[in-house]
C-alpha positions as CSV (number, residue, x, y, z in Angstrom):
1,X,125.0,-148.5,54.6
2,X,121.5,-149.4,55.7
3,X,121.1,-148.7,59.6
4,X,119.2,-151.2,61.4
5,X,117.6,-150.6,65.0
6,X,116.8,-152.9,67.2
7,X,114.5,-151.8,70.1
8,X,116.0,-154.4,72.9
9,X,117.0,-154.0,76.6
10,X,119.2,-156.6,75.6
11,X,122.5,-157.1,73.5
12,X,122.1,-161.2,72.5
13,X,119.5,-160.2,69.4
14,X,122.4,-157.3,68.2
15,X,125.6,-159.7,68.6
16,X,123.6,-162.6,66.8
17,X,122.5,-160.3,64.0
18,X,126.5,-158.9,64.1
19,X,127.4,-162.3,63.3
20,X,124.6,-163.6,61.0
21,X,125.8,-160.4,58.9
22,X,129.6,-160.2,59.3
23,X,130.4,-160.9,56.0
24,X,127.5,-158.1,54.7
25,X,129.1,-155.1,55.1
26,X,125.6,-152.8,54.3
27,X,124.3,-153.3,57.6
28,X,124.7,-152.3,60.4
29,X,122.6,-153.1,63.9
30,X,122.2,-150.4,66.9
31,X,120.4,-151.4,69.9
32,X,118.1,-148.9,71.3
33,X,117.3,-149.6,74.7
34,X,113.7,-148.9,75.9
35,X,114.2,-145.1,77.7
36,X,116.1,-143.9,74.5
37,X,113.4,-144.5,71.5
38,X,112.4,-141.2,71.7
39,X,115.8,-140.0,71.1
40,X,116.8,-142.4,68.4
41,X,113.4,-141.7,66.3
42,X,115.3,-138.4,65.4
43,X,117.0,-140.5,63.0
44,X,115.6,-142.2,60.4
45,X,116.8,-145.9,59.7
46,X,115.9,-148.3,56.9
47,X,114.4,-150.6,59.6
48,X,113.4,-151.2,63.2
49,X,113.8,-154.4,65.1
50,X,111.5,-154.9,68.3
51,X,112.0,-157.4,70.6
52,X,109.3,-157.6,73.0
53,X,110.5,-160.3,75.4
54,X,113.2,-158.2,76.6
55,X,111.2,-154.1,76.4
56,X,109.6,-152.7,79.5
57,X,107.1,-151.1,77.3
58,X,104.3,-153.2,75.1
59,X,105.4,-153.9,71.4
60,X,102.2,-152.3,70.2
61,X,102.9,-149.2,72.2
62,X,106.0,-149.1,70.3
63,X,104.8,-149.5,67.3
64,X,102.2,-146.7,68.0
65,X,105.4,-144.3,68.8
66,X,107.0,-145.2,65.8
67,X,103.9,-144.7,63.1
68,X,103.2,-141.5,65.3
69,X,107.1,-139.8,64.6
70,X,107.0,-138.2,61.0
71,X,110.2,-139.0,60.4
72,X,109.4,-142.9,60.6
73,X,106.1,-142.9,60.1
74,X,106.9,-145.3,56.6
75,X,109.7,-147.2,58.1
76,X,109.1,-151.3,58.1
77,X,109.2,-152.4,62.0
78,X,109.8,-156.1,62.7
79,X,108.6,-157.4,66.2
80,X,109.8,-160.5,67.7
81,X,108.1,-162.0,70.6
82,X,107.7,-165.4,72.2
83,X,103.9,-164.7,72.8
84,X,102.2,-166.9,70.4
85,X,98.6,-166.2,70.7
86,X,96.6,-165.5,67.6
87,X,95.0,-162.3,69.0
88,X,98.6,-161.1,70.1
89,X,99.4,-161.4,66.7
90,X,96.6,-159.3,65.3
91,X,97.2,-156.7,67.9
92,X,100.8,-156.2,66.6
93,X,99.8,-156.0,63.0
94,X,97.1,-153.7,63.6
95,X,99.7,-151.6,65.4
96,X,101.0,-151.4,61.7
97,X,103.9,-153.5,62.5
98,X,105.1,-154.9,58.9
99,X,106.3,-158.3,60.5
100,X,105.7,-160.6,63.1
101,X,107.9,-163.2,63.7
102,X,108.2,-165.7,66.4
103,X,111.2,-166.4,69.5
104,X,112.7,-168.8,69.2
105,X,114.3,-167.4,66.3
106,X,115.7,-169.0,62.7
107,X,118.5,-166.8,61.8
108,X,118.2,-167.7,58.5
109,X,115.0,-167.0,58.0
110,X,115.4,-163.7,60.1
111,X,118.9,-162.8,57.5
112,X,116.4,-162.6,54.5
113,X,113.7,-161.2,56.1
114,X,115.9,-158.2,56.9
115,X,117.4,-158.4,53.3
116,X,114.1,-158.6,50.9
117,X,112.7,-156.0,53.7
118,X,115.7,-153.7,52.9
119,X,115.5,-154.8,48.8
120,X,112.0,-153.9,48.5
121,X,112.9,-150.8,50.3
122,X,115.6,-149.2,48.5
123,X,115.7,-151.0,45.1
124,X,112.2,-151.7,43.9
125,X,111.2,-148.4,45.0
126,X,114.4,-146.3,44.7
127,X,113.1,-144.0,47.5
128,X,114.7,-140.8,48.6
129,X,117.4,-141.4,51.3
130,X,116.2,-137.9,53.0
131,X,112.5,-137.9,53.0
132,X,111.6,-141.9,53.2
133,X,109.7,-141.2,49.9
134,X,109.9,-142.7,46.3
135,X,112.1,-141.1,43.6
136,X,111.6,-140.8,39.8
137,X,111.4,-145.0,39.3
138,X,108.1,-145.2,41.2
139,X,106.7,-141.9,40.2
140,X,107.4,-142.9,36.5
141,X,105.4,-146.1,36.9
142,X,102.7,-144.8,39.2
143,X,101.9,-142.2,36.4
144,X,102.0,-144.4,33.5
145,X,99.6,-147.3,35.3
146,X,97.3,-144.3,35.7
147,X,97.5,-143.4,32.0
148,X,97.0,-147.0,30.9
149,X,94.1,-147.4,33.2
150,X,92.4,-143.8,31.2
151,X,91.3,-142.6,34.7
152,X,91.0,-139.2,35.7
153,X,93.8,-137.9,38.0
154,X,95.4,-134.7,38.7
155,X,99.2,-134.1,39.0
156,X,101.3,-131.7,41.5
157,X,104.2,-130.1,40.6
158,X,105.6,-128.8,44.0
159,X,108.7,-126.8,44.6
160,X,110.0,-124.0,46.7
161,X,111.1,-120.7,46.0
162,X,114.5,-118.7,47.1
163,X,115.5,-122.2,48.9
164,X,119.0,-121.2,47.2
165,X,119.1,-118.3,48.9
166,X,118.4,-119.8,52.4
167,X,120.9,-122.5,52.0
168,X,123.2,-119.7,51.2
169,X,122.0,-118.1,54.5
170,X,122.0,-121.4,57.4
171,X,124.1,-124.0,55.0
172,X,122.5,-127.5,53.4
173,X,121.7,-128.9,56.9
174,X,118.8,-127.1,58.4
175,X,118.0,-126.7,54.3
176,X,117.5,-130.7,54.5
177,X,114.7,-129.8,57.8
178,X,113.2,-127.5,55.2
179,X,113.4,-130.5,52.9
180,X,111.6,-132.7,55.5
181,X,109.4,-130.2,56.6
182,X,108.3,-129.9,53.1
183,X,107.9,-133.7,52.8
184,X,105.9,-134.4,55.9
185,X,103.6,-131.4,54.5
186,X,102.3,-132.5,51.1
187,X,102.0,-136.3,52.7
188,X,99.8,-135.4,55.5
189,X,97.3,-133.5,53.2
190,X,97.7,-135.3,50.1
191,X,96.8,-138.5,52.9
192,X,94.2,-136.3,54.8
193,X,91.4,-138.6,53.7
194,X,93.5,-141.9,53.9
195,X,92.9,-142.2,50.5
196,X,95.6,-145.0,49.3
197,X,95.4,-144.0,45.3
198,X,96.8,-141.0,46.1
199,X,100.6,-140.7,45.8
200,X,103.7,-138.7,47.0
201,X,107.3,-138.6,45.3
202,X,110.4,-136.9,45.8
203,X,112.4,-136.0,42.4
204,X,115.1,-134.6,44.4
205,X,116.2,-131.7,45.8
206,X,113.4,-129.2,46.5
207,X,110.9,-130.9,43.8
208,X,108.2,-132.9,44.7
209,X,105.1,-134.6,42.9
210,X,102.0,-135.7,43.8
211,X,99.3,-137.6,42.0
212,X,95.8,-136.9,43.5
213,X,92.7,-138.8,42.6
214,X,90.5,-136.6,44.7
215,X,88.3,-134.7,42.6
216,X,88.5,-131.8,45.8
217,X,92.2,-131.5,44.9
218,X,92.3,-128.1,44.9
219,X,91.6,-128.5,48.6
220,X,94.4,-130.2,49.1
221,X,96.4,-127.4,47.2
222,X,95.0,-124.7,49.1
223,X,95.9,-126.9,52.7
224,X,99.6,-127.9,51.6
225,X,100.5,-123.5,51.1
226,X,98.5,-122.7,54.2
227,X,100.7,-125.3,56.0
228,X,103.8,-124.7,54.6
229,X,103.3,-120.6,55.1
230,X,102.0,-121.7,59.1
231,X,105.0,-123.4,60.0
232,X,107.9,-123.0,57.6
233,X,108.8,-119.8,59.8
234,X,110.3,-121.6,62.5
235,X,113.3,-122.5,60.6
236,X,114.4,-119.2,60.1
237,X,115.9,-116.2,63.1
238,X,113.4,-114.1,64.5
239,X,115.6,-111.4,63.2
240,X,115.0,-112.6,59.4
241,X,111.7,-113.0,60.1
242,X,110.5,-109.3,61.5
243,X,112.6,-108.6,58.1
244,X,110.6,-110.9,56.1
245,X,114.0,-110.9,53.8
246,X,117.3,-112.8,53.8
247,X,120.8,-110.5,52.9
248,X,122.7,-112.7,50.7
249,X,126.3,-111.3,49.2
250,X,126.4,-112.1,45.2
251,X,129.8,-113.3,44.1
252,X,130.8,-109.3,43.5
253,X,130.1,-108.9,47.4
254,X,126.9,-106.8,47.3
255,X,124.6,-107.6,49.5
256,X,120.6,-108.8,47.7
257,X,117.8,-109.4,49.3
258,X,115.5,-112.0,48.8
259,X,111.7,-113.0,50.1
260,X,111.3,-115.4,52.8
261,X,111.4,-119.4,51.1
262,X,107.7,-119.8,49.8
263,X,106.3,-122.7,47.9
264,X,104.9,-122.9,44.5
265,X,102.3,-125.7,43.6
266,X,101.3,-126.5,39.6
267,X,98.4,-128.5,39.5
268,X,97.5,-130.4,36.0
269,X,94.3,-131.9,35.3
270,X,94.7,-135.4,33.2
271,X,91.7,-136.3,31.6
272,X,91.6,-139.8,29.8
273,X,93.2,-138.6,26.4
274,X,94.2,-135.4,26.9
275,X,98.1,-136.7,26.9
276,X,99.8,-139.5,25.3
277,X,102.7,-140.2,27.8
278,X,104.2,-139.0,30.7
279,X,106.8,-136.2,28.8
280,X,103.4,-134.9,27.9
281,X,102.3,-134.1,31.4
282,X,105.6,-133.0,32.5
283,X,105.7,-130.4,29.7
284,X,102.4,-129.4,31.2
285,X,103.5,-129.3,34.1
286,X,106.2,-127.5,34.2
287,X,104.5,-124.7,32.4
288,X,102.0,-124.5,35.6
289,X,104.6,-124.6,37.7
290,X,107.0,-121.7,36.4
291,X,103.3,-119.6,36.3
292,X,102.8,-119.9,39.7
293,X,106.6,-119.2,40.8
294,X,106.1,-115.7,38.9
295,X,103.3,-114.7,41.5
296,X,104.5,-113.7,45.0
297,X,104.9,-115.9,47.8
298,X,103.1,-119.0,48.2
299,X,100.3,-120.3,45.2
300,X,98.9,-122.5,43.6
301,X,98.0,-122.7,40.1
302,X,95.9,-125.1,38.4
303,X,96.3,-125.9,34.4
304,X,92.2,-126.7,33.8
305,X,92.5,-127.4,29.7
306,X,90.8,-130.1,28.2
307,X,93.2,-130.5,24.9
């Protein structure tokens, strides 16, 4: 089911959409009403509709809110608008809306906007429906381009450590915050210098990748485990933390203890024909990887070798 939002103080745009799409049952259209965007960017759906004419607030404020929530941060936002100035136009877009399209509107055209919108999304990219980030399709091909190209580049291996244990302890829920937490972590530093080579995927469950072309990676390694270690703690009690443990029962019924959830980064170094493939740098990497989840609490560890 992809959930559409459409940002309207108005129901004609929903009820025309309802009926442009009643034979598609994938979609489905929620109008959000001007005083409740803050409340509905909790969620994360697979696209936003904005429809200026009828919104007491400016579309590019809107869209400003929207690429400022870190949950929707990556989500495509169409505005519609009657105003057809070219410098309106340019406002929106700067605003990082991904279309603008005009009132009075064609359906038809609006029907596959939506569709290739939605297409793009979740098929060409095979993105992760939790984080908003793209899965093993997209990482796959962003490594191999970078292998074919013989540039330098350095891979990520990122996971985090006695997660099991804190699922155990406040269920798969508040573990899918930690998940997004996580998510909105390694983006925001492996993006701190807006560099748009650099890359962010989601494998799945607690694993993450990252492909860095900055050759000050290690900076960005060293800013993803202070971050994580700064703020992961307020998704636990105050109790567990002033323990710094979590009491799990094993499945005899004795109680074990295990460290507060950490995070583990492997860091690989591809230099233009050190590996052949890409099986080659995940062998690598997970070597790294299990290295630094042997050292206590949150590392790094960073696999330097030439051949």
């Amino acid at each position: 089911m992809h959930n559409v939002y459409i940002i309207d103080d108005d129901e004609n745009l929903k009820n025309k959409l309802n009926e442009e799409f009643k034979k598609d049952d994938n979609y489905k259209f929620k109008q959000i009403r001007t005083e409740e965007i803050d409340v509905a960017l909790k969620d994360i759906p697979a696209l936003i509709i904005v429809n200026e004419d009828t919104i007491s607030e400016k579309a590019t404020e809107v869209c400003h809110k929207i690429r400022n929530n870190d949950d929707n941060s990556i989500t495509p936002v169409i505005v519609v608008t009657s105003e057809y100035e070219r410098e309106h136009k340019l406002e929106i877009l700067k605003a990082a809306a991904t279309y603008y399209i005009k009132n009075p509107l064609d359906y038809e055209y609006l029907y596959y906007t939506i569709t290739n919108i939605i297409n793009l999304l979740y098929i060409n990219r095979k993105v992760s429906p939790l984080t908003n980030l793209p899965g093993n399709v997209q990482i796959q091909a962003e490594m191999k381009k970078r292998l074919l190209k013989k540039q330098f580049f350095v891979m990520l291996y990122i996971d985090l450590d006695n997660f099991k244990a804190y699922n155990d302890v406040y269920g798969f829920s508040n573990g899918d915050e930690i998940i997004k937490f996580t998510a909105r972590t390694i983006s925001r530093n492996v993006h701190s210098k807006c560099e748009d080579n650099n890359f962010v995927g989601h494998i799945g469950g607690d694993d993450f990748i990252a492909i860095v072309e900055d050759e000050d990676y290690e900076r960005i390694c060293q800013n993803i485990v202070l971050e994580f270690d700064k703020n992961v703690k307020k998704y636990f009690s105050k109790e567990d933390v002033e323990k710094g443990y979590l009491e799990v029962p094993n499945r005899k019924g004795i109680i074990e203890e295990f460290p507060l959830t950490t995070i583990s980064v492997g860091a690989v170094e591809v230099d233009p024909g050190r590996f052949h493939n890409t099986l080659e740098i995940g062998e690598a990497g997970a070597q790294v990887k299990h290295l630094s989840k042997t050292i206590p609490g949150s590392t790094y560890v960073i696999d330097r070798r030439k051949h």
